[in-house]
C-alpha positions as CSV (number, residue, x, y, z in Angstrom):
1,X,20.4,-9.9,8.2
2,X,23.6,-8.1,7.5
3,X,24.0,-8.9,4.1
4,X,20.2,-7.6,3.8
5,X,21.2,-4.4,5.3
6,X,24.3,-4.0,3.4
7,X,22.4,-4.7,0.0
8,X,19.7,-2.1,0.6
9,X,22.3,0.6,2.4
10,X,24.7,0.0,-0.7
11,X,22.3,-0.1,-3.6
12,X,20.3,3.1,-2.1
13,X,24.3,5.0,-2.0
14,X,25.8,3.6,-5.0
15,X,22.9,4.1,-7.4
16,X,23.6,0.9,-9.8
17,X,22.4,1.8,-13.3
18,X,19.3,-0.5,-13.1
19,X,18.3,1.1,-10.1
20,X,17.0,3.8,-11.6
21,X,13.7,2.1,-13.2
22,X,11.2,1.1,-10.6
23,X,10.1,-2.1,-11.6
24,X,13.6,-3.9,-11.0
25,X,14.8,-1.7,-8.1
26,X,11.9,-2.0,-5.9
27,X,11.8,-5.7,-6.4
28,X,15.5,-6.0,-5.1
29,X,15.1,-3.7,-2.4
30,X,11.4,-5.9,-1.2
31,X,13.8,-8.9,-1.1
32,X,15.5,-7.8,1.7
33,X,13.2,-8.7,4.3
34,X,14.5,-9.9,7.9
35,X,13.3,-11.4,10.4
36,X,9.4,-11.2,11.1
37,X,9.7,-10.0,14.8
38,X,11.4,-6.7,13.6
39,X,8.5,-5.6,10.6
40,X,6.6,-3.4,10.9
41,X,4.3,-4.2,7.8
42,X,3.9,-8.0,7.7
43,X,1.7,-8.0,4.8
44,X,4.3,-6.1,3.1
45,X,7.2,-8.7,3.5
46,X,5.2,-12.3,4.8
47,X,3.4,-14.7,2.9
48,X,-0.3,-14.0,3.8
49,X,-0.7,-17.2,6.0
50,X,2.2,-15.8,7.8
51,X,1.3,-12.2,8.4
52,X,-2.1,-12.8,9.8
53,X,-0.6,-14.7,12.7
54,X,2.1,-12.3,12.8
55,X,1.7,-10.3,16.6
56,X,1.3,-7.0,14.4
57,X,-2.0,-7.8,12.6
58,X,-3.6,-7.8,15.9
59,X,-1.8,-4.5,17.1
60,X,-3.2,-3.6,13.7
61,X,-7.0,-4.3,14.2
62,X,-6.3,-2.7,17.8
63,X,-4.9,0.4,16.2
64,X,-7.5,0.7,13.3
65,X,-10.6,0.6,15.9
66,X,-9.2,2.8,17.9
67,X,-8.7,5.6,15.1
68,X,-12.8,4.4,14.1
69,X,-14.0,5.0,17.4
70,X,-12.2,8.4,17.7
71,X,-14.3,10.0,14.9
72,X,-17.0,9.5,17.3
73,X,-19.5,8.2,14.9
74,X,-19.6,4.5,16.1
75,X,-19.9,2.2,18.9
76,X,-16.6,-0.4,20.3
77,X,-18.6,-3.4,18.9
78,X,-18.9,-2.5,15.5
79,X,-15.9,-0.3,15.5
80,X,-13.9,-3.6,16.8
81,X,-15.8,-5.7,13.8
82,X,-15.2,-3.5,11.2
83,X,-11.2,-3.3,12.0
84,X,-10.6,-7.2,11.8
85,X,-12.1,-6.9,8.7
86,X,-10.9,-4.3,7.0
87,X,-7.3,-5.4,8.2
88,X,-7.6,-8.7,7.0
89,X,-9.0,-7.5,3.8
90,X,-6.1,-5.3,3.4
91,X,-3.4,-7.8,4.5
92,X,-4.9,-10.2,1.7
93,X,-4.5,-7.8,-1.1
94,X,-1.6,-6.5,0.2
95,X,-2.4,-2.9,0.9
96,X,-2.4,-0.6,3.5
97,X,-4.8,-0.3,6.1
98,X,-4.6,2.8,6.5
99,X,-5.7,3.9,3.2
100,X,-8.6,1.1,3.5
101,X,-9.5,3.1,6.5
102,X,-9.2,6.7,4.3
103,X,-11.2,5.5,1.7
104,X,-13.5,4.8,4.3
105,X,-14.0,8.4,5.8
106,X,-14.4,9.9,2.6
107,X,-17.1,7.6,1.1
108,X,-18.5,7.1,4.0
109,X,-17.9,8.9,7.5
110,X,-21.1,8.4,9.3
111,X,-20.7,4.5,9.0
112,X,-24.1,3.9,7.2
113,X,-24.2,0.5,5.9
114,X,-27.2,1.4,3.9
115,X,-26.4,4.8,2.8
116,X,-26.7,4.7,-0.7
117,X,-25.0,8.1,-3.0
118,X,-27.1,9.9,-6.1
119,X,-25.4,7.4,-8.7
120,X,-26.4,4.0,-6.8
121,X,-22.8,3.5,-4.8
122,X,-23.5,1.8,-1.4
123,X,-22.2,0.7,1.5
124,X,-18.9,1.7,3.5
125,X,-16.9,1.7,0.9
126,X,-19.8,3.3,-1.4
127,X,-19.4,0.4,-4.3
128,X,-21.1,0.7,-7.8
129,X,-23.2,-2.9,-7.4
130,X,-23.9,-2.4,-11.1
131,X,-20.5,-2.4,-12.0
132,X,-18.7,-5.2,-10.0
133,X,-21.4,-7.6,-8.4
134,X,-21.8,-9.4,-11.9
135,X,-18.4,-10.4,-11.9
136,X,-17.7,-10.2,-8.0
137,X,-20.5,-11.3,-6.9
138,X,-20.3,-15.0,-7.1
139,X,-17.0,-14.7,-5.0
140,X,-17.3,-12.1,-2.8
141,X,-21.0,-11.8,-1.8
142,X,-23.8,-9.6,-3.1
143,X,-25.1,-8.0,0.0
144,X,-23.4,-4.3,-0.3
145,X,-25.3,-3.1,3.1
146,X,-23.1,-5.9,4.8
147,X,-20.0,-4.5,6.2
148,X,-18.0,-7.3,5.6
149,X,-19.1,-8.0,2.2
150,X,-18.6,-4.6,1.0
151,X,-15.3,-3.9,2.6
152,X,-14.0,-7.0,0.6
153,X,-15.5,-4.9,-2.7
154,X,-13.6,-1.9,-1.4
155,X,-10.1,-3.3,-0.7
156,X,-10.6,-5.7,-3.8
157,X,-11.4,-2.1,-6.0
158,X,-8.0,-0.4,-4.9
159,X,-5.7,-3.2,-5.2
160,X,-7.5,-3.5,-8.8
161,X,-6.9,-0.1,-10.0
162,X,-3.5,0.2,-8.3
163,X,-2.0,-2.3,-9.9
164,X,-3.3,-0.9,-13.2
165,X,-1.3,2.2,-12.3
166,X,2.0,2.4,-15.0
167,X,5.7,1.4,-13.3
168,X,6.9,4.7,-14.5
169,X,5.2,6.4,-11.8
170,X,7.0,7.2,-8.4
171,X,4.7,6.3,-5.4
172,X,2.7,9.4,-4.6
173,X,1.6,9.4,-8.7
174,X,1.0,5.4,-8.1
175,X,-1.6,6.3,-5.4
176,X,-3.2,9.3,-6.6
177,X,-4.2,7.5,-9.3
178,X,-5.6,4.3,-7.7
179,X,-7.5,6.7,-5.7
180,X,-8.6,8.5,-8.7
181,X,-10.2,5.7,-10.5
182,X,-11.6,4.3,-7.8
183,X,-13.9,7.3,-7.5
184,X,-14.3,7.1,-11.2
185,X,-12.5,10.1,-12.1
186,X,-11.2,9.7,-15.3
187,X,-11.5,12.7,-17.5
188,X,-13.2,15.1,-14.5
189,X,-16.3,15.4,-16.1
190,X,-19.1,13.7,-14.1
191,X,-18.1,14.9,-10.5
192,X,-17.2,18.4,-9.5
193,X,-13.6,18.7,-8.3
194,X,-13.4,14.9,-8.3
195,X,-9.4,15.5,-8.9
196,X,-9.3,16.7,-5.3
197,X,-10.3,12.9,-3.9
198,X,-7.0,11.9,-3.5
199,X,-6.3,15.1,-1.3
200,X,-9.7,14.5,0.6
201,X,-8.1,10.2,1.1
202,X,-5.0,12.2,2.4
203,X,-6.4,14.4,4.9
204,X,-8.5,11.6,6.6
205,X,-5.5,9.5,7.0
206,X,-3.5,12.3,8.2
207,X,-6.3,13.7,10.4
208,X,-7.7,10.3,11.3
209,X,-5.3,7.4,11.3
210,X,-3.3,8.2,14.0
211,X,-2.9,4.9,15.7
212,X,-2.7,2.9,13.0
213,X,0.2,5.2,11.0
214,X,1.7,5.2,14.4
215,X,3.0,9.3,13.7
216,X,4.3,8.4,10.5
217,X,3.1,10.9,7.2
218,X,1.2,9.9,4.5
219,X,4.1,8.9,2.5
220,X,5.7,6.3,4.8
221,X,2.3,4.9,5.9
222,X,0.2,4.8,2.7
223,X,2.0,5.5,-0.6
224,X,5.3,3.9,-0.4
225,X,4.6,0.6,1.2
226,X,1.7,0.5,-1.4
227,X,4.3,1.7,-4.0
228,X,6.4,-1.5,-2.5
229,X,3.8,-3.7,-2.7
230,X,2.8,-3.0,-6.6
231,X,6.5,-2.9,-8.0
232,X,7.5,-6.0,-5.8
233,X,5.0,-8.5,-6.5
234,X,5.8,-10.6,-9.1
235,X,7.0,-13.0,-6.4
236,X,7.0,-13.1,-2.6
237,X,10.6,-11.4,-1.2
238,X,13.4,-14.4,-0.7
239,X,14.1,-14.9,3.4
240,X,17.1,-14.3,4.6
241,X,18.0,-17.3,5.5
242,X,18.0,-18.3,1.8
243,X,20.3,-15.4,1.3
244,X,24.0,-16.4,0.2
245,X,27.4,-14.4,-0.2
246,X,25.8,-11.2,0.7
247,X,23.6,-11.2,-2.4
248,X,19.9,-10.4,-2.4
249,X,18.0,-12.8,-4.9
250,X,15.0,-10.8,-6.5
251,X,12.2,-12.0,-9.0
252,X,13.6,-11.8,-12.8
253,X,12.1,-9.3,-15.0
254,X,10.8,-9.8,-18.5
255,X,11.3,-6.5,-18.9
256,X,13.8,-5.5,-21.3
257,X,16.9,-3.2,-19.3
258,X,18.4,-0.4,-21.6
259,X,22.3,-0.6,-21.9
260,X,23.5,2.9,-19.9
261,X,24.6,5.5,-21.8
262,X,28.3,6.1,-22.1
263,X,29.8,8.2,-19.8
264,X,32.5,10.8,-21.7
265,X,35.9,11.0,-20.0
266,X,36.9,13.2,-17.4
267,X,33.2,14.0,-16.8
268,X,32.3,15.3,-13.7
269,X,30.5,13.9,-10.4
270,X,27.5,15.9,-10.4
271,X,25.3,15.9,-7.2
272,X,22.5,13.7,-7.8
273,X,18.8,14.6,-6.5
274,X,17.3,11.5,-4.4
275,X,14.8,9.7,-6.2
276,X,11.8,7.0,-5.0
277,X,14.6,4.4,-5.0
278,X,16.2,6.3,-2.9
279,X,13.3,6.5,-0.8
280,X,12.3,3.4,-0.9
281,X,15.7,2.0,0.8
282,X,15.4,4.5,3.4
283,X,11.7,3.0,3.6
284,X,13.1,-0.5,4.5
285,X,16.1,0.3,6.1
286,X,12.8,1.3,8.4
287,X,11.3,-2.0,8.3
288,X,14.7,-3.6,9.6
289,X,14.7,-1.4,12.9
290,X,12.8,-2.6,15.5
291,X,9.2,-0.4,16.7
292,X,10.1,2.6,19.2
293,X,14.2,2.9,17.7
């Protein structure tokens, strides 16, 4: 545990030349995850079997019912069957709930499971069924008035497009694009002010999600843990009790790493501006402290 911590607090002070490109420095700061009893994001740092026995999912599910029944708009029973789900869902793609539960809101805040839009999107999550039941539907059901089936659609639709989302992005471009694509807005043209969806996702979660981002903003609760997840999946984070000599293993690249540029002599220290990496340590370093510190 301390060699985790002094990793992440050294690599996030020092600024190491590869830390600098995302792909490679959010994958060494993932591997420093500690022990399970202390994370606050279990799907984030466990091995899915793990994670969903993990006390949290179930303060979770608690947490994301309780932010659907505060809207008003649905009853305990359903509220309490739609959580389990949608947490599950979100555990096994590894995103956040609370942007399952954003998405949500804005496609669909009245909790019709047959409320179908002008363009044929159903459901919760308001899914194209002529776009992904071909190839979805043989594993993931076809019945888009179900709750359960179309939630899987939903959650399986933003882990798809975010991890299309380029590595040179920091984490609140990574997100606002997912979000962008999943409401098909590519070039702007078939939905007026369909740019202003990710905004819309944003205000729910800030409005809404109070319980399940425990008081936390937008960027701690959505787009940096999903930021973490994108750039550090290539393998699951090393435990720490595999961890030797104070060194943090994390999955090898294949992508190439430039050679730094030269430095000339006698050049001066100049004050460097904190970037995602930055934030991203300071995002774990947060995962390492136990709830309520």
């Amino acid at each position: 545990m301390t060699a985790a911590c002094t990793v992440v607090y050294t690599a996030s002070r020092v600024h190491p030349v590869f830390l600098g490109q995302a792909p490679v420095a959010s994958r060494v700061l993932a591997a420093a995850y500690l022990d399970s009893t202390e994370t606050r994001a279990p799907w984030l740092s466990l091995p899915e079997p793990l994670a969903l026995r993990h006390p949290q999912f179930q303060r979770d599910v608690a947490a994301f019912a309780t932010d659907l029944r505060r809207t008003g708009n649905i009853g305990t029973e359903r509220a309490d069957s739609i959580a389990r789900v949608a947490v599950r869902e979100a555990y096994h793609r590894r995103i956040p709930p609370a942007l399952v539960l954003g998405v949500m809101l804005t496609e669909n805040d009245a909790f019709k499971p047959s409320a179908r839009s002008k363009v044929g999107a159903m459901g919760l999550m308001q899914i194209m069924p002529r776009m992904w039941t071909p190839n979805l539907g043989p594993i993931l059901g076809r019945n888009l008035k179900d709750d359960e089936t179309n939630l899987r659609y939903g959650v399986y639709i933003l882990k798809h497009f975010a991890k299309r989302t380029s590595d040179t992005l920091d984490a609140t471009g990574a997100t606002r694009l997912a979000l962008l694509n999943y409401n098909g807005c590519v070039r702007g043209r078939n939905t007026k002010d369909c740019r202003a969806y990710p905004d819309k996702v944003q205000r729910h979660v800030e409005r809404s999600a109070r319980s399940i981002c425990a008081g936390t903003a937008f960027l701690d609760c959505v787009a940096l843990p999903l930021w973490a997840a994108l750039r550090g999946s290539a393998t699951l984070p090393v435990p720490v009790a595999t961890m030797a000599t104070g060194m943090v293993l994390a999955p090898v690249s294949d992508r190439a790493i430039p050679a730094a540029p030269a430095t000339p002599a006698g050049a001066s220290r100049m004050r460097r501006v904190p970037s995602d990496s930055d934030r991203m340590a300071s995002y774990l370093l947060g995962l390492m402290t136990p709830r309520g510190e």
